[in-house]
Legacy VTK file of the C-alpha trace (Angstrom):
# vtk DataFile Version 3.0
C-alpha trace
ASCII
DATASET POLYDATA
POINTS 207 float
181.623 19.121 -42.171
179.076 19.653 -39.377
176.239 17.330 -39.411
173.066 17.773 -37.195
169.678 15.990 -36.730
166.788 18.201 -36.406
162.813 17.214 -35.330
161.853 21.132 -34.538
159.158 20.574 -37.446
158.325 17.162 -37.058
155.281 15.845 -35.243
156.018 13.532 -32.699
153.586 10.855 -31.513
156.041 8.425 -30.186
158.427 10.040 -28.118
160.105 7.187 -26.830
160.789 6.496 -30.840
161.938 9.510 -31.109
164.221 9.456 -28.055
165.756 6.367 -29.638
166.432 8.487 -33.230
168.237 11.028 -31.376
170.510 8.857 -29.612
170.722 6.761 -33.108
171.851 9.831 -35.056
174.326 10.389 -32.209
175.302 6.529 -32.578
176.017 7.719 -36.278
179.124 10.405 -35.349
176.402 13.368 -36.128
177.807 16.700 -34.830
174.803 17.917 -32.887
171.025 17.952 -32.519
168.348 20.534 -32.985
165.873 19.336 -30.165
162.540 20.797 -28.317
163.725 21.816 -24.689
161.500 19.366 -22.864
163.444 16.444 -25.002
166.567 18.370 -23.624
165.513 18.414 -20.244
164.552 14.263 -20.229
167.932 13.422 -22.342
170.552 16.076 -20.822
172.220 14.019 -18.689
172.886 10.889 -20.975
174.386 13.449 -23.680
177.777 13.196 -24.794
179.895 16.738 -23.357
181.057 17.647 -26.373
177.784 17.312 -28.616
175.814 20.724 -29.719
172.464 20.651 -28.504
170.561 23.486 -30.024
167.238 24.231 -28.666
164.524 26.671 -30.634
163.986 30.145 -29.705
160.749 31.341 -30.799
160.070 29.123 -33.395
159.142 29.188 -35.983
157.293 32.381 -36.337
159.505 34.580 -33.951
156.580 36.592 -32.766
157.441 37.076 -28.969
158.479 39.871 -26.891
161.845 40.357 -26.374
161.411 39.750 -22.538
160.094 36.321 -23.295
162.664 35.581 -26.023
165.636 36.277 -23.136
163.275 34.239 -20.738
163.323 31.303 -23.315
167.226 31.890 -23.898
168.127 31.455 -20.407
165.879 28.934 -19.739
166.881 26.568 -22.925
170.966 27.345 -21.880
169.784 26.453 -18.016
168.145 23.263 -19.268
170.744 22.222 -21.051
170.994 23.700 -24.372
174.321 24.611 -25.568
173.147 26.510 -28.652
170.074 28.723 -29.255
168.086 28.853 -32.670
167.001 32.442 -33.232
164.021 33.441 -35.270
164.277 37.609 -35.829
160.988 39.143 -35.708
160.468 39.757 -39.362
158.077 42.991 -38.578
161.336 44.588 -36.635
163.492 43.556 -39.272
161.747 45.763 -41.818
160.159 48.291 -39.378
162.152 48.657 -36.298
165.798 47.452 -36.550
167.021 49.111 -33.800
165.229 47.454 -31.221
165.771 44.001 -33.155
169.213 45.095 -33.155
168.879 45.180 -29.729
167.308 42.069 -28.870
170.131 40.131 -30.462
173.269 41.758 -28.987
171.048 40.981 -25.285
170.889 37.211 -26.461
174.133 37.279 -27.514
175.209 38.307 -24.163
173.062 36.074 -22.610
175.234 33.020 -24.916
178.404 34.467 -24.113
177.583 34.407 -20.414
177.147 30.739 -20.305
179.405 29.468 -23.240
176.648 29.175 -26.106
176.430 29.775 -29.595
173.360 32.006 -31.057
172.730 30.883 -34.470
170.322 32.633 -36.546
167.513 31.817 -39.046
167.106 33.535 -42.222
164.312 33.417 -44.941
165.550 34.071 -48.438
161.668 33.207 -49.595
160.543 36.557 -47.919
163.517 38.728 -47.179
162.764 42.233 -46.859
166.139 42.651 -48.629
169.413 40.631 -50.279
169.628 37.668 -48.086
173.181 38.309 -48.035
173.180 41.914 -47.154
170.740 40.531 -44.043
173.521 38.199 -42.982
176.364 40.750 -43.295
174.100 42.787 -40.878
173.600 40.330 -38.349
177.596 39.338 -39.034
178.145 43.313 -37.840
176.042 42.438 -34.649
178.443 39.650 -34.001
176.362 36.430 -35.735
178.368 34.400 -37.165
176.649 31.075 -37.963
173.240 31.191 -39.985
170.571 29.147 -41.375
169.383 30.468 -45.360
165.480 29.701 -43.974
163.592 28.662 -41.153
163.315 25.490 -42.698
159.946 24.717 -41.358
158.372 24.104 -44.833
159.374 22.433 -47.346
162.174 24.484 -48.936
163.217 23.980 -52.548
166.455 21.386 -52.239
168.448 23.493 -54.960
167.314 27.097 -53.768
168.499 26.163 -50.032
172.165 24.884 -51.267
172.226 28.096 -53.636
171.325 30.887 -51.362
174.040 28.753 -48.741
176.939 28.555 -50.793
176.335 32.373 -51.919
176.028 33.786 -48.012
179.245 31.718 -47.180
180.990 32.951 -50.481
180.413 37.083 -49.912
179.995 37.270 -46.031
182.089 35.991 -42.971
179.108 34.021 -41.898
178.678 30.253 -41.798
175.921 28.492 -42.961
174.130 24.918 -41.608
172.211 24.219 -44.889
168.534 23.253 -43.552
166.525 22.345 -46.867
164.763 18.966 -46.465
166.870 15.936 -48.196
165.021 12.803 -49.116
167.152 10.842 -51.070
171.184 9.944 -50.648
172.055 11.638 -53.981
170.761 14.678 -52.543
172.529 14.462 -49.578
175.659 13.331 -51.073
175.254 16.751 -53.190
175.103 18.863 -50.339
178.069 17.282 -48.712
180.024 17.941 -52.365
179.136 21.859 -51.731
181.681 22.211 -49.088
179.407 25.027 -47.100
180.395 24.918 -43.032
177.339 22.175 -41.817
174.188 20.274 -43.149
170.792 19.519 -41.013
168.979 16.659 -41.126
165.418 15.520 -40.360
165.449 12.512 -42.233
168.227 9.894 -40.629
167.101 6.717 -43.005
169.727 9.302 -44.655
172.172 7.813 -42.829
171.418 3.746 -43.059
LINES 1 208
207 0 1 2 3 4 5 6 7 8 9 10 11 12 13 14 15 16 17 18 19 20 21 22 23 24 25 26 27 28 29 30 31 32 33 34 35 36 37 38 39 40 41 42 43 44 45 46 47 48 49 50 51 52 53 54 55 56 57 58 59 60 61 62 63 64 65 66 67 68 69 70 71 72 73 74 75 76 77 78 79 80 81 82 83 84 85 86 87 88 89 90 91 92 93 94 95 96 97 98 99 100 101 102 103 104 105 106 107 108 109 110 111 112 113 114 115 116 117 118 119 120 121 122 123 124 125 126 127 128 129 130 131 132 133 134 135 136 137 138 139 140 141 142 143 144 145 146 147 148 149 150 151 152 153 154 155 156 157 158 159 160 161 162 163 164 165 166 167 168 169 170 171 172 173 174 175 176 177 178 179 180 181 182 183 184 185 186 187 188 189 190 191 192 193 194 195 196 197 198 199 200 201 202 203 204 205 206
C-alpha cells in the first residue's frame, strides 16, 4: 500500500520542526509526501530519487485561472515536485465542463512532459453529482489516481474509507484515502480496506 505524509492543512510555526517530520516520516519507509512548494524548494536536493513529492495546485479552494493553475504546475514540477495535487474549479464542474475539461488535459500534458503524475481531489460532501460518476469522468480525461475530498476539514473517518473503497470498486481510478486518522485502530482499519494508498497528517501514527 502507498503511504504518504501530508501538512497542506496544517499550520506551521516551526518549520525547522517540521522539516525534521518530513524527513522522519521518510525515515519511516513512507511512500511520498504532500508538501508546500517552498518546503520543496529548501528540501529538494536531500530527497531520496525515488520518493513522490506532491506539491498543491490551487489549494484548497481551486479558484484560479487556468493560466495561473499551468503557471503553478510548471513551476511546482520545475521546483521539484514530482506530482501535482489538483483542485477542479467546482463552478466549471457544474457550469462549464468543457473548459474544465480543458484545463486538465493542458495539466496533464504539462505532467506528461516532465514525468509527473496529476492526481485529483474530489469532494463527495458537495458533489454536483455521484462521486463516482465524477471520477469515471475525469478517468475518461485520462486521471487515474484520486483523492474522495479535499481533505482540508475534518472529514468523517468512516465516510472517507466508504466513498474510497466504492470509487476503486466501480471505476478504474485509484484512490489515496485522505480522511484525518487519530488513533492506530483507525489507521490499522484503513490499511485492512485494501484501497491503492492512505495519507497521513498525523505521524505519532507511526511511533
Amino acid at each position: 500500500m502507498y503511504i504518504e505524509y501530508c501538512n497542506y492543512n496544517k499550520y506551521i510555526d516551526d518549520y525547522a520542526k517540521e522539516i525534521k517530520d518530513i524527513f522522519r516520516a521518510i525515515e519511516h519507509g513512507l511512500d511520498g509526501i504532500a508538501v508546500p512548494i517552498h518546503l520543496i524548494r529548501e528540501m529538494r536536493e536531500y530527497l531520496p530519487s525515488n520518493l513522490v513529492v506532491a506539491a498543491p495546485l490551487d489549494y484548497p479552494c481551486g479558484l484560479s485561472s487556468s493560466r495561473v493553475r499551468y503557471h503553478m504546475a510548471l513551476n511546482s514540477i520545475k521546483s521539484g515536485a514530482n506530482a501535482l495535487d489538483y483542485v477542479p474549479n467546482h463552478y466549471f464542474l457544474k457550469n462549464k465542463f468543457v473548459e474544465l475539461k480543458k484545463e486538465i488535459e493542458t495539466i496533464l500534458a504539462i505532467c506528461d512532459d516532465n514525468n509527473a503524475t496529476l492526481r485529483v481531489f474530489l469532494d463527495y460532501r458537495r458533489s454536483v453529482g455521484n462521486v463516482i460518476t465524477i471520477a469515471e469522468i475525469f478517468n475518461s480525461i485520462g486521471v487515474n489516481l484520486v483523492f474522495p475530498t479535499t481533505g482540508y476539514h475534518h472529514d468523517d473517518f468512516f465516510d472517507n474509507i466508504i466513498n474510497s473503497k466504492m470509487i476503486e470498486e466501480h471505476t478504474n481510478c485509484s484512490v489515496i484515502f485522505n480522511g484525518y486518522m487519530w488513533k492506530k485502530d483507525q489507521l490499522e482499519f484503513a490499511t485492512d480496506c485494501n484501497i491503492f494508498g492512505l495519507r497521513l497528517y498525523n505521524l505519532e501514527l507511526l511511533v
